[in-house]
DORO-769539 format. One record per residue (C-alpha): residue number from 0; residue in one letter; x, y, z. Coordinates in Angstrom, 3 decimals, padded with zeros to 6 digits. Example, Ala and Ser with C-alpha at 12.3 -4.5 7.8 and 13.67 -1.06 7.14 Angstrom:
// DORO-769539
PT    n  res        px        py        pz
PT    0    a   012.300  -004.500   007.800
PT    1    s   013.670  -001.060   007.140
END
This chain:
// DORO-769539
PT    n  res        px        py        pz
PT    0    x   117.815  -021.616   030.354
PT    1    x   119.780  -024.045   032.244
PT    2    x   120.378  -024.347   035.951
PT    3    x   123.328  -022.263   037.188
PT    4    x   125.484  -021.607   040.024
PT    5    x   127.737  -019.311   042.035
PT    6    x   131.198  -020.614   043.477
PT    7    x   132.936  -019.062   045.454
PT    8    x   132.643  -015.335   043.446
PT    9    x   132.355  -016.762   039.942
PT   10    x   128.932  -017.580   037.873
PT   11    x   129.116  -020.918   035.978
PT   12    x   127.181  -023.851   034.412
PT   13    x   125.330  -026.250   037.344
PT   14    x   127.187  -029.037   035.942
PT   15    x   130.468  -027.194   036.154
PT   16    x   130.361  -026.231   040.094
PT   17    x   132.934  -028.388   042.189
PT   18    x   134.622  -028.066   045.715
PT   19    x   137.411  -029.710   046.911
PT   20    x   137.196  -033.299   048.457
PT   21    x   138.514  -031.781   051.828
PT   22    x   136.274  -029.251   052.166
PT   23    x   134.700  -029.598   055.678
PT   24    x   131.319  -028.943   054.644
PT   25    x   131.916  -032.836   052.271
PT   26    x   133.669  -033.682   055.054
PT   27    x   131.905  -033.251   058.388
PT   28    x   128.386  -031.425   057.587
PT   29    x   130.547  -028.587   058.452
PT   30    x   128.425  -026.020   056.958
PT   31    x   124.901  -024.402   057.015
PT   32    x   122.359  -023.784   054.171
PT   33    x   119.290  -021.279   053.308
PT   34    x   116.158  -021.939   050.714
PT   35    x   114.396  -019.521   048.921
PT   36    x   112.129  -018.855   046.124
PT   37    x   111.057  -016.609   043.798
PT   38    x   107.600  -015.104   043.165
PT   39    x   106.887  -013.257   039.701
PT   40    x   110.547  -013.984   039.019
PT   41    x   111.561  -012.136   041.745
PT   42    x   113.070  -013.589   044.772
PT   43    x   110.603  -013.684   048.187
PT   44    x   111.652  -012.838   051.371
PT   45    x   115.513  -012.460   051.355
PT   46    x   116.178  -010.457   054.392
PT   47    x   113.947  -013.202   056.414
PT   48    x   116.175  -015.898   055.198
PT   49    x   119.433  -014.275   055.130
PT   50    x   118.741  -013.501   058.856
PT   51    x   118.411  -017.014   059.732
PT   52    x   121.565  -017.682   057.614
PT   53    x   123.641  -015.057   059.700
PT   54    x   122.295  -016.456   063.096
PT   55    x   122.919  -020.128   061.935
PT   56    x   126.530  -018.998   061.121
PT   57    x   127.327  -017.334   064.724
PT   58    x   125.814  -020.648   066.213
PT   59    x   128.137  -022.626   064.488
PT   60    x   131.078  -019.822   065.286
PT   61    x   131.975  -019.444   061.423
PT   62    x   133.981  -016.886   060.712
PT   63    x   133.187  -014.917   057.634
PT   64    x   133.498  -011.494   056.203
PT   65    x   129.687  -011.827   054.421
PT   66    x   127.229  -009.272   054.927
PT   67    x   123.715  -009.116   053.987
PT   68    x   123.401  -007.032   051.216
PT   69    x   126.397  -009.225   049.560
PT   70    x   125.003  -011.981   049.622
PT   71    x   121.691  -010.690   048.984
PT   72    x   123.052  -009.091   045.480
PT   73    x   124.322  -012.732   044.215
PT   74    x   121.086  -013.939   044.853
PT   75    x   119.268  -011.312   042.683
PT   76    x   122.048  -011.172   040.442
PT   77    x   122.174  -014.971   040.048
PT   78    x   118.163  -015.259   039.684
PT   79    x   118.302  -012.424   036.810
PT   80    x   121.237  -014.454   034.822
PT   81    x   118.747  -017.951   035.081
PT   82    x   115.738  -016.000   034.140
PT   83    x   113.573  -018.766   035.088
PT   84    x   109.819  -017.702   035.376
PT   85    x   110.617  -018.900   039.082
PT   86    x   112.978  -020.433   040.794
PT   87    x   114.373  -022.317   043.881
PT   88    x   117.622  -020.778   044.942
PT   89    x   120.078  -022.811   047.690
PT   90    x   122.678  -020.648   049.504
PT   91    x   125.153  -022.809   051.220
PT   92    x   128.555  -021.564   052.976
PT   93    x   131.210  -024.516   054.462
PT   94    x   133.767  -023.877   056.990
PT   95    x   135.914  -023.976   053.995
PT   96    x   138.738  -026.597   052.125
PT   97    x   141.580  -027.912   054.762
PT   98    x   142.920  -031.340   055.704
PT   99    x   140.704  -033.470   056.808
PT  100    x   140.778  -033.164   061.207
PT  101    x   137.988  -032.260   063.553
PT  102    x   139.537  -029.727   064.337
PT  103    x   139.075  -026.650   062.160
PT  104    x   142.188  -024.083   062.013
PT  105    x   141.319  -020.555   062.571
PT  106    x   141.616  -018.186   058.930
PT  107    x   139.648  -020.387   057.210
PT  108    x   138.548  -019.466   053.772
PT  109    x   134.570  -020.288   053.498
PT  110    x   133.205  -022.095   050.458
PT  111    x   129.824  -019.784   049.151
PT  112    x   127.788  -022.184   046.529
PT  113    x   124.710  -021.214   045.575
PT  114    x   122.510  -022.916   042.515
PT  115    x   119.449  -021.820   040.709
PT  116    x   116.729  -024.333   039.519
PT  117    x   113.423  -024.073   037.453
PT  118    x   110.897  -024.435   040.259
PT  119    x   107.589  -026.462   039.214
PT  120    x   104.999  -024.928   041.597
PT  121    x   102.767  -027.659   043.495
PT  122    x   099.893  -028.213   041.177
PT  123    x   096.711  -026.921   042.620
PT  124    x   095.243  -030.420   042.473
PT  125    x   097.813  -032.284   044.055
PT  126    x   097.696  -029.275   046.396
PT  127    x   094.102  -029.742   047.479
PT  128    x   094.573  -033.724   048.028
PT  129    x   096.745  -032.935   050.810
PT  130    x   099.922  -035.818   052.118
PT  131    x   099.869  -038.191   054.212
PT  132    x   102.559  -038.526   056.737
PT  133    x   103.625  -041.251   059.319
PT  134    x   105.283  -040.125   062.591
PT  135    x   108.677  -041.482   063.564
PT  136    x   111.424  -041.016   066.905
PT  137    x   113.048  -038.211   066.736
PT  138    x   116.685  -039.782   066.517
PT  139    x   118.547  -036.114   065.456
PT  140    x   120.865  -034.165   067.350
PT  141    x   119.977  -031.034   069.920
PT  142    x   119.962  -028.154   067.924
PT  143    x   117.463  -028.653   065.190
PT  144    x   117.602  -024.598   065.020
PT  145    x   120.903  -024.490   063.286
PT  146    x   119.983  -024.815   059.545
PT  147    x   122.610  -027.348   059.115
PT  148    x   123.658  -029.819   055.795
PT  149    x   123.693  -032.835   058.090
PT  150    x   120.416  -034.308   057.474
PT  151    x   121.039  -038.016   056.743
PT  152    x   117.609  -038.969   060.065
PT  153    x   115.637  -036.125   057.481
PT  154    x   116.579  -038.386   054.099
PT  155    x   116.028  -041.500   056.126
PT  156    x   112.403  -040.698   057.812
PT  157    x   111.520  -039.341   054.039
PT  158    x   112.540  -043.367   052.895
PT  159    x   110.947  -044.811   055.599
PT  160    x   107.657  -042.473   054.808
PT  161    x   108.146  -043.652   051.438
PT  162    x   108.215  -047.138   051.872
PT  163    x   105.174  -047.097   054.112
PT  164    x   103.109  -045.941   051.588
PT  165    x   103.575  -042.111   052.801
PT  166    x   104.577  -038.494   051.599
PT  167    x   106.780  -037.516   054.531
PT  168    x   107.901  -038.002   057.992
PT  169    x   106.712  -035.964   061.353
PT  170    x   109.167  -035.715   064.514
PT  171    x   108.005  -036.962   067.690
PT  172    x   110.123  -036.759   070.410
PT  173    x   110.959  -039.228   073.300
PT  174    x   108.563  -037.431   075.551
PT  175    x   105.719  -037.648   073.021
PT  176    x   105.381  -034.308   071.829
PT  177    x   105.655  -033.220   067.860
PT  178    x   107.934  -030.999   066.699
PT  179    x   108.600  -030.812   062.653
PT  180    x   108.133  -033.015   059.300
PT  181    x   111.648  -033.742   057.435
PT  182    x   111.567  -030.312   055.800
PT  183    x   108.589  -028.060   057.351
PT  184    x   106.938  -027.115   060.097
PT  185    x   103.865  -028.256   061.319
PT  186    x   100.098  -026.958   061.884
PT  187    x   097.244  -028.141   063.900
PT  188    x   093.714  -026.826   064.011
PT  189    x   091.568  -027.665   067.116
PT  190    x   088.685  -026.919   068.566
PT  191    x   088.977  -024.393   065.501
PT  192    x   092.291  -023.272   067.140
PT  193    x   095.303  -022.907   065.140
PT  194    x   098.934  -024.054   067.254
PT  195    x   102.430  -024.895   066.300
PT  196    x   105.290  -026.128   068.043
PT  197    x   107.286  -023.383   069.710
PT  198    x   110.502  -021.516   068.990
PT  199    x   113.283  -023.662   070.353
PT  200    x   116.394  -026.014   069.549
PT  201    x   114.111  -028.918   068.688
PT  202    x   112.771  -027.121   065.439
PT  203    x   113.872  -024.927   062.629
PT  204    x   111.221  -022.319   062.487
PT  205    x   110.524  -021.301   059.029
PT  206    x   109.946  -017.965   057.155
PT  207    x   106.957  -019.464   056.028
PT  208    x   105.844  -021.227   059.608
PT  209    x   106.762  -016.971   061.027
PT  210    x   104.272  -015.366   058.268
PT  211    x   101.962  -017.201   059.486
PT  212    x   101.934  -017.123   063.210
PT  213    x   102.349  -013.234   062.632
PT  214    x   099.773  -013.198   060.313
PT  215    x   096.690  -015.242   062.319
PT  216    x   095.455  -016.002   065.995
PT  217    x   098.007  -019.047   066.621
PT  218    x   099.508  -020.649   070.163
PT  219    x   102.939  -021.686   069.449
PT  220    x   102.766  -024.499   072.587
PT  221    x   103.226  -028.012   072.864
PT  222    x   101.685  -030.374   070.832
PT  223    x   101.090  -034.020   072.196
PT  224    x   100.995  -036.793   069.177
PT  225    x   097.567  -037.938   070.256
PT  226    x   096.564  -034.171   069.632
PT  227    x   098.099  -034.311   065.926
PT  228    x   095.843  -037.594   065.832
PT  229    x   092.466  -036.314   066.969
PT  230    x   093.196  -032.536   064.727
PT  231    x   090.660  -031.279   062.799
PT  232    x   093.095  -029.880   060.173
PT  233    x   096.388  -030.190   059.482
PT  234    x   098.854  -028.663   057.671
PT  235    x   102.596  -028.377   056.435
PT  236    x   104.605  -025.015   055.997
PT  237    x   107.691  -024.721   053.804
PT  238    x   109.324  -022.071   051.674
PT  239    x   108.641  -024.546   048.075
PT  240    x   106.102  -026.095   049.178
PT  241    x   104.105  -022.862   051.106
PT  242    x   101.216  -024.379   053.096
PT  243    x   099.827  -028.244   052.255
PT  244    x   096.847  -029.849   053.832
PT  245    x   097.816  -033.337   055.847
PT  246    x   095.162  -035.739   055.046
PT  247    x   096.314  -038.852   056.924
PT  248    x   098.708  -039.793   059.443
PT  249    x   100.100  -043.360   060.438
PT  250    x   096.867  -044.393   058.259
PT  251    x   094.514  -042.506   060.218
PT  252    x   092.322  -039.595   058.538
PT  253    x   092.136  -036.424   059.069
PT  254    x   088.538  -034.695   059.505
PT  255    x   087.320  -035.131   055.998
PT  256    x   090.593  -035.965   054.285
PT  257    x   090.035  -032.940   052.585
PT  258    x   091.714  -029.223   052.329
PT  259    x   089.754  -027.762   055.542
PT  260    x   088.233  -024.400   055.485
PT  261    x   090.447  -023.227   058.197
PT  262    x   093.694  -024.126   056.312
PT  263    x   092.264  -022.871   053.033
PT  264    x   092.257  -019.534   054.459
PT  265    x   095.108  -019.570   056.121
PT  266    x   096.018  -020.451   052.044
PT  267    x   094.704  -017.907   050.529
PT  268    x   095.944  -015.235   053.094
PT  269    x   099.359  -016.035   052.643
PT  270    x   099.397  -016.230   049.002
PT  271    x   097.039  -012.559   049.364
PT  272    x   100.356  -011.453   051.889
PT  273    x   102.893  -012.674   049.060
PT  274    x   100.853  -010.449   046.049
PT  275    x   101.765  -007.986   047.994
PT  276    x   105.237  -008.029   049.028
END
């Protein structure tokens, strides 16, 4: 089956899925976004994401008539119609189409797209070999919270990880302190204690990063880079991705450059927690 997507109310061919060149999501980032993915074809953790959806769309004061369970039957209905074994599915809404000025006019129309792809699971090899990440300045804006489209410093510390050699790209902020990779959060073991990050505007906390601070012994504090340095594990947390070792950073190994025991458990418990959902 090919990719597919939902426009604004109708169900269509990926390749046929267009919105106007003044909508304000094209235009100014004007919009906000949700990932998810399906497990056993069926879609993971919906009211978890559509709840950060709804709060990202009263920080950003967009007015909609959405509800939950709407949106929550496109997204079943549109995973049923791909009928991939699994899937990624991306749920984004703009402020909607209008000429192009800072300024947005109250009555807006919103623009819904969402798209369904094949999703090709992280190989359990490549999975066990963990990434390697460099850290970079944090160089975004305030309110990393807000699930928003503009992420041109995320694709541009993802290049620069690239070009050094690297998988990805960890936030550290002026002050020294980590807070996120380009697209996950970020796990720490030591002294055999797990912490991440806290809650806050410098981070978007994940639905993966929550399962597992509600699901093991974890301090969500502050996390100096010299800490993420001298870690005995490391890992990454993301909806696609779910939970990958960090074997290096800026060059520098990790423990035994290896999956750790502590972050294969924390593994295997969340994939135990998503067999039974």
């Amino acid at each position: 089956m090919p990719a597919i997507a939902y426009l604004n109310g109708e169900f269509m061919p990926l390749e046929r899925a267009t919105v106007h060149v003044e909508d304000r999501g094209f235009q100014f980032a004007d919009s906000v976004y949700e990932v998810l993915r399906t497990y056993g074809g069926q879609p993971f953790a919906v009211a978890d994401h559509l709840a950060r959806l709804f709060r990202s769309l009263d920080a950003i004061q967009l007015q909609h008539k959405f509800t939950p369970d709407g949106l929550k039957e496109i997204v079943q209905e549109a995973v049923r119609r791909a009928a991939f074994d699994e899937a990624v599915v991306y749920l984004q809404i703009t402020r909607g189409g209008a000429p192009r000025h800072r300024g947005a006019k109250p009555g807006l129309t919103p623009t819904i797209v969402l798209t369904v792809r094949r999703l090709e699971p992280i190989p359990d090899e490549r999975r066990h070999a963990g990434v390697s990440v460099i850290t970079v300045p944090d160089d975004r804006w305030a309110r990393c919270d807000i699930k928003s489209v503009g992420l041109l410093s995320n694709v541009l510390a993802y290049h620069a990880a690239h070009a050094a050699g690297a998988d990805d790209a960890v936030y550290i902020s002026a002050d020294g302190f980590v807070e996120e990779s380009t697209a996950g959060n970020v796990f720490i073991f030591t002294a055999g204690k797990l912490r991440t990050p806290p809650q806050g505007p410098r981070i978007l906390s994940g639905v993966t990063r929550d399962k597992v601070v509600t699901s093991f012994p974890c301090a969500e504090e502050p996390i100096r880079k010299d800490e993420l340095l001298a870690a005995e594990e490391i890992f990454l947390t993301s909806t696609t991705a779910e939970i990958v070792p960090v074997t290096k950073v800026d060059g520098r190994q990790i423990g035994d450059g290896q999956f750790g025991p502590l972050s294969r458990r924390v593994y295997a418990a969340f994939r135990k927690s998503v067999a039974a959902a």
